[in-house]
C-alpha positions as CSV (number, residue, x, y, z in Angstrom):
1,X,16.6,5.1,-5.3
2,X,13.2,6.0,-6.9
3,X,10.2,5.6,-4.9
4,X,6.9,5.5,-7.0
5,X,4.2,4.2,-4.9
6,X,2.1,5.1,-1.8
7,X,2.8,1.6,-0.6
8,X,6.6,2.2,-1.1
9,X,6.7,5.0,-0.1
10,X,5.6,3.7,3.4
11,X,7.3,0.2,3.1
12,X,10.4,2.8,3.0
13,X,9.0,5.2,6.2
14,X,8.9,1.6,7.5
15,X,12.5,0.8,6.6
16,X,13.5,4.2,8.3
17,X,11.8,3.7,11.6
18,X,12.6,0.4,12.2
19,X,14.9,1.0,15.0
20,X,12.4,2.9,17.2
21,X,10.4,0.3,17.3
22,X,12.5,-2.5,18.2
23,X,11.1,-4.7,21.0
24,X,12.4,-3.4,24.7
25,X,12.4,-7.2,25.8
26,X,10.0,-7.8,28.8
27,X,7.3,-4.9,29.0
28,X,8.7,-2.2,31.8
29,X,5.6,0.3,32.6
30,X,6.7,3.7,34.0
31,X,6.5,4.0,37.5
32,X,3.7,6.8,39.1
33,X,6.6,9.0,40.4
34,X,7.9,9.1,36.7
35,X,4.9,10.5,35.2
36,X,3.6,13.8,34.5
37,X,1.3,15.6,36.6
38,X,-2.4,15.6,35.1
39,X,-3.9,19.2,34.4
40,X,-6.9,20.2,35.7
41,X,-9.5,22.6,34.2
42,X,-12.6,23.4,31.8
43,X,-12.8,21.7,28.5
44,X,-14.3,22.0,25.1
45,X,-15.3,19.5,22.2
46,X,-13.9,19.8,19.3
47,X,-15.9,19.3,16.4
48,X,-15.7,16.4,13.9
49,X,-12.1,16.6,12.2
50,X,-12.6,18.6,8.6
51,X,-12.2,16.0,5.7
52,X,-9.0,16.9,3.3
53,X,-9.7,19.0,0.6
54,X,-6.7,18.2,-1.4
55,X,-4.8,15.0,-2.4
56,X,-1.6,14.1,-1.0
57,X,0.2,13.5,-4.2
58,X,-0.6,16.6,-4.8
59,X,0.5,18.5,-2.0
60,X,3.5,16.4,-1.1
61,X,6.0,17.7,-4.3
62,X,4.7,21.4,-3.3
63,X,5.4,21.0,0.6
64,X,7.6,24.0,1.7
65,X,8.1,25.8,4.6
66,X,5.7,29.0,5.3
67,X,6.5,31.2,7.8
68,X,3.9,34.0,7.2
69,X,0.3,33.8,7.6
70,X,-2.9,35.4,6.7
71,X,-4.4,36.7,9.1
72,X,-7.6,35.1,8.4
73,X,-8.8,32.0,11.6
74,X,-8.6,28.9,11.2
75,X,-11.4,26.8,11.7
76,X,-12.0,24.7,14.5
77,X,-12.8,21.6,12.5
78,X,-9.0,22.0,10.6
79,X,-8.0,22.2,14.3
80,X,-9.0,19.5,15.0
81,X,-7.9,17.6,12.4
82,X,-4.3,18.1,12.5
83,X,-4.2,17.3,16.2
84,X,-6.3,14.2,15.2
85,X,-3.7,13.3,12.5
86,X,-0.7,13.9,15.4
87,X,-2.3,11.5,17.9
88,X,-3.2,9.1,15.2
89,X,0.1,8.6,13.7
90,X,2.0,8.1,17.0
91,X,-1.2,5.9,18.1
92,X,-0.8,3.5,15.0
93,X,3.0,3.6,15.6
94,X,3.7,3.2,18.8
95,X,1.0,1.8,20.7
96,X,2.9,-0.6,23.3
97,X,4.6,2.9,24.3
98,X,1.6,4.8,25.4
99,X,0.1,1.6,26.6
100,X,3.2,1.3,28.9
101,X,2.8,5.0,30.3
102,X,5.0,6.6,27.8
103,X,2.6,8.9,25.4
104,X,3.2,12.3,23.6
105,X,1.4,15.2,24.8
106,X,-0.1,17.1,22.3
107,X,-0.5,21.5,23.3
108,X,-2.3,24.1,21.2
109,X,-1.4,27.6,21.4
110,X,-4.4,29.2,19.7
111,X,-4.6,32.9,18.9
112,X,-7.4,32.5,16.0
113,X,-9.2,29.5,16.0
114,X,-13.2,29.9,15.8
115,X,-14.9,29.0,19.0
116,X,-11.8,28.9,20.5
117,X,-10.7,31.6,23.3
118,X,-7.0,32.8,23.2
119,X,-5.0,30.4,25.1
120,X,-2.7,27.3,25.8
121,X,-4.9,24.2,25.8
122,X,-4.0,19.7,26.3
123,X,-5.3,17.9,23.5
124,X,-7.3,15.0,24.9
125,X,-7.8,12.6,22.6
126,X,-10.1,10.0,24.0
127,X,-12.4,13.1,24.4
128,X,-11.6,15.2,21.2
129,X,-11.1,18.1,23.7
130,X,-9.1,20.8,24.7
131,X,-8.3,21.3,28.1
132,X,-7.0,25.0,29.0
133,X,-4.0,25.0,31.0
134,X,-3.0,28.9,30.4
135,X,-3.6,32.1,29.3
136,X,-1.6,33.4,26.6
137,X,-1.0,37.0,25.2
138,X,-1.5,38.7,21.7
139,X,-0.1,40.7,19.3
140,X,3.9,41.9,20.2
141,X,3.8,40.1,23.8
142,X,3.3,37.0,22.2
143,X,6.3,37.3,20.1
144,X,8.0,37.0,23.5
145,X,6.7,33.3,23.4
146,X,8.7,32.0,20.6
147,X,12.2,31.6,19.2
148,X,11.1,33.7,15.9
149,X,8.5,36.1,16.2
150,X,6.6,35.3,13.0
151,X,5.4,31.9,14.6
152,X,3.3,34.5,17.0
153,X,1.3,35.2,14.0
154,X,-0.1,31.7,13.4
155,X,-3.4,31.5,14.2
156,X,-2.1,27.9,16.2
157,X,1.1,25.3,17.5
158,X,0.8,22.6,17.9
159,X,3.9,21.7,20.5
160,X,4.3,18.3,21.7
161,X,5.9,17.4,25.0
162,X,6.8,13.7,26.1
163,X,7.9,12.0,29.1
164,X,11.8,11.4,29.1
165,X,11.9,10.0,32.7
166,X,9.4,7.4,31.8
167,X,11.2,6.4,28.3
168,X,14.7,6.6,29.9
169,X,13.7,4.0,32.5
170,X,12.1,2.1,30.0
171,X,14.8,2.1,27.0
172,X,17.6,3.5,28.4
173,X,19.5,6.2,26.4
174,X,17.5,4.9,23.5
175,X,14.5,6.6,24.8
176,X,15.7,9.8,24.6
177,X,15.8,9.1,20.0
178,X,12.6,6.8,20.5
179,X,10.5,10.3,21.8
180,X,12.7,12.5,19.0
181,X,11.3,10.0,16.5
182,X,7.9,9.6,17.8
183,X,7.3,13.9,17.7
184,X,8.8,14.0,14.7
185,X,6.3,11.9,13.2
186,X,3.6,13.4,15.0
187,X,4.8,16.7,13.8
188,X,5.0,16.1,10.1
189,X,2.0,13.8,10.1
190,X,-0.1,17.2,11.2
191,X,1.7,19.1,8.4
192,X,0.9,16.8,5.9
193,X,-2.6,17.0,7.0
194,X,-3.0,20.5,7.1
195,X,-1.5,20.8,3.3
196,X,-4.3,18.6,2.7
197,X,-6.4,21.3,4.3
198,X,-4.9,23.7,1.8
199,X,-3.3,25.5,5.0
200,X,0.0,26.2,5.3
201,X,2.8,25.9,7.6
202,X,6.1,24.8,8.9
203,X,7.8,22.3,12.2
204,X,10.0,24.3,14.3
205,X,11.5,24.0,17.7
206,X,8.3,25.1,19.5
207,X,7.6,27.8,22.6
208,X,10.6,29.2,24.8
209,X,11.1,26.4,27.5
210,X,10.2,29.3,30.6
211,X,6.7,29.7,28.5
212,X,6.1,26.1,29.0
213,X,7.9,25.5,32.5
214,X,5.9,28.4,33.9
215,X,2.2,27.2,32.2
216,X,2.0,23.9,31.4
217,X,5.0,22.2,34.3
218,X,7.3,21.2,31.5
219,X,10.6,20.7,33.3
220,X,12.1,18.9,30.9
221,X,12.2,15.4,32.6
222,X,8.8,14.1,33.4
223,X,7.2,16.6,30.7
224,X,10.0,17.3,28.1
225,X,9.5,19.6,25.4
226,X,10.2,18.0,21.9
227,X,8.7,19.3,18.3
228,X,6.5,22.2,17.4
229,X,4.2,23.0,14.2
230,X,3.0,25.7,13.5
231,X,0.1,26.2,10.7
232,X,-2.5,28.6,9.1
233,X,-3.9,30.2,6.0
234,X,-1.0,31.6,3.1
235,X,-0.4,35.0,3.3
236,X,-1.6,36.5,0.6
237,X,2.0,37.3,-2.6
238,X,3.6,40.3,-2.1
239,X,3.4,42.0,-5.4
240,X,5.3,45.5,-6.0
């Protein structure tokens, strides 16, 4: 099956995702008890989200995994647009989910963003801030974070986290594949974006689940660790 168009392109997306958005029946909001607790601590704006540089048709045939990075920073403003692009994509596509108490969480690991301090900071997006939740380390300890130690070298992850106690008692089983849905969206919809940055990058499983149990609560129930991304600047060839 060919697909030519932008518009079929996302009549087919459409197509693919039907079935996580089918109707629940009568709206069932998540009980207090079932939600996350709410962080606490200082916060910083991000700036206004940087505009893509690149078009998408001409970045999406290219799109390829990159697991090295320069070691150049990323900028603050293409921070913030790839977390932009995450929220925005699960906010356009599943809207009666958050309203009902089941959102995404959105988590940056930064180790070289400008004007922002090593650490492990919330997205909020009503705000366009980052909250810091946690410290994190640099250079070899922070290898000690992830799966693969090359993700370490990104100068940022986005990790997203989601409620599965609040989209089990809403869906059922089914909300355990609705939130597997929802971050892989999220996930790819900053990856496209950052392409679009001419930045580079790949989705992955995210940080160790002790790194996020110990610093951000994530027990895997209430805050449920789901998708990772992690992005930056190409690493320069190797040549001989």
């Amino acid at each position: 099956m060919s697909v030519d168009t932008a518009d079929e392109r996302l009549h087919l997306l459409e197509r693919l995702l039907a079935d996580t958005k089918r109707d629940p029946g009568p709206r069932i909001l998540v009980p207090a008890h079932l939600q996350p607790p709410p962080h606490e601590g200082p916060s910083i704006a991000l700036p206004a989200p940087a505009g893509p540089r690149l078009a998408l048709d001409d970045v999406l045939a290219e799109r390829t995994s990159t697991r090295d990075y320069a070691p150049a920073a990323m900028s603050a403003e293409d921070l913030s647009a790839l977390v932009a692009a995450a929220d925005r994509m699960d906010a356009r596509g599943w809207a009666g989910e958050r309203e009902a108490g089941v959102g995404l969480e959105l988590y940056c690991a930064a180790w070289r963003v400008t004007g922002v301090d090593t650490g492990l900071y919330r997205y909020l997006p009503e705000q366009s801030a980052l909250r810091r939740v946690a410290s994190l380390p640099s250079g070899a300890q922070a290898e000690e974070l992830v799966l693969q130690r090359e993700f370490a070298q990104a100068p940022a992850l986005l990790v997203i986290t989601g409620n599965l106690a609040g989209a089990l008692a809403r869906h059922g089983s089914h909300g355990h594949r609705l939130l597997l849905s929802r971050a892989g969206a999220a996930g790819h919809a900053a990856w496209l974006a950052a392409l679009r940055l001419g930045l580079v990058g790949t989705v992955f499983a995210g940080l160790l689940p002790h790194v996020l149990r110990e610093r951000v609560g994530a027990d895997g129930y209430h805050r449920a660790p789901l998708f990772a991304f992690a992005a930056g600047h190409p690493a320069p060839e190797w040549t001989a």
